[in-house]
N, C-alpha and C positions, 0 to 999 in steps of 0.2 A: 508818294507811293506809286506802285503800278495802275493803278485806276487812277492817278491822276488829282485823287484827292488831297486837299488841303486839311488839318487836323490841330486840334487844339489839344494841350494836354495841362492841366491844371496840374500848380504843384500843392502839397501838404505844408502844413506847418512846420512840420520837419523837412520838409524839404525831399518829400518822396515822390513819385511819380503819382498823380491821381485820375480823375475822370477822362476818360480822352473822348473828342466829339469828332466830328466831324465834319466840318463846317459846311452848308448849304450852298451850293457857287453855281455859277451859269452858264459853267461850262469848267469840262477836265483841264487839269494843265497836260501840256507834253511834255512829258520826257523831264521836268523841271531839272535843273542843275545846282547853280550859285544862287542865293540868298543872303538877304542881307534885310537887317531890321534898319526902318526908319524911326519908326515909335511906337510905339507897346499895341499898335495899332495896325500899321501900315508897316509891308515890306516888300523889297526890290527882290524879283523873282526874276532869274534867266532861263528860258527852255526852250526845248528843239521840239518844236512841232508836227514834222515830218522826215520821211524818209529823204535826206538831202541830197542821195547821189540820184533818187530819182526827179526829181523833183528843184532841186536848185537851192540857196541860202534860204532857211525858213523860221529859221532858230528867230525869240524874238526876246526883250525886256517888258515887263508888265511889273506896274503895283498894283500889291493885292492891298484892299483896304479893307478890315473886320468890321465886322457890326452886328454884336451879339454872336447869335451861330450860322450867323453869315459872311460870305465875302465875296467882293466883286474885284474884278480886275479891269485893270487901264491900261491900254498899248502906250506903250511909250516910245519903243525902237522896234523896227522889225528889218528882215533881212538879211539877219548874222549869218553865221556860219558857223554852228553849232557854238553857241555862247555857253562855257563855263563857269566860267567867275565873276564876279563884278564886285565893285566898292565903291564911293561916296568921295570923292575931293571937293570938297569947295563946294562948288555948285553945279559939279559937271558928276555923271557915273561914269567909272572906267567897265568897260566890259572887256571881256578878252575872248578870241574865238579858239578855241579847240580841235576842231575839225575831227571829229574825233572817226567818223565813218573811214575815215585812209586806215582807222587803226582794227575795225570791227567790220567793215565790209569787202569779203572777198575779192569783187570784183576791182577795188582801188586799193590792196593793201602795195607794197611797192611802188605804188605813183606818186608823182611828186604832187603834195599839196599846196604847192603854193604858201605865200609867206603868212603867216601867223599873226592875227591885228588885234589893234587893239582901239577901241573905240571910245570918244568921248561923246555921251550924252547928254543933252541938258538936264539937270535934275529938273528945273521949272518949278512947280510949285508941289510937288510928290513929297515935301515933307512939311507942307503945313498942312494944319489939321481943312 
């Protein structure tokens, strides 16, 4: 969301949309992007933290781990450059950077951003419980 909050939203027996919370965290995400679930529990979160044309690559990966109406996050990459996506091979995360400020900030629309990466992370141990 715009605040950065993380949110739970329980379904119904039918399968409707139900309570939605808001989970308790220790800090906003930035900007969150690409998501991806490890387990009903733990998920691979990509977000750009800061303004990166002033500031430089800041974008980072973090898993978020639930615990009740809580969640905590673990750095896991930082550095990117505006991280979009990400997914799960084997045992590595692909992330992919975006850059997405050439496309939204005036001062770099027209500049050349440089080539487009894509990165392998270790997953490590982000999918055991």
């Amino acid at each position: 969301t715009e605040n950065g909050g993380l949110y739970r939203i329980d379904i119904a027996t039918d399968g409707a949309a139900g309570k939605i919370t808001q989970l308790a965290a220790p800090r906003a995400l930035g900007r969150p992007d690409g998501m991806r679930a490890l387990a009903p529990d733990r998920f691979l979160i990509a977000e750009i933290v800061s303004n990166q044309a002033a500031t430089g690559p800041v974008g980072r990966v973090v898993l978020a781990t639930i615990k009740g109406d809580s969640v905590d996050y673990r750095l896991l990459e930082g550095g990117l450059d505006a991280p979009c996506s990400l997914t799960v091979d084997g045992r590595y995360i692909l992330v992919i950077e975006a850059k997405k400020q050439y496309h939204r900030d005036p001062s770099l629309i027209g500049k050349d951003p440089g080539p487009i990466r894509a990165h392998f992370v270790p997953l490590g141990d982000a999918d055991k419980p």
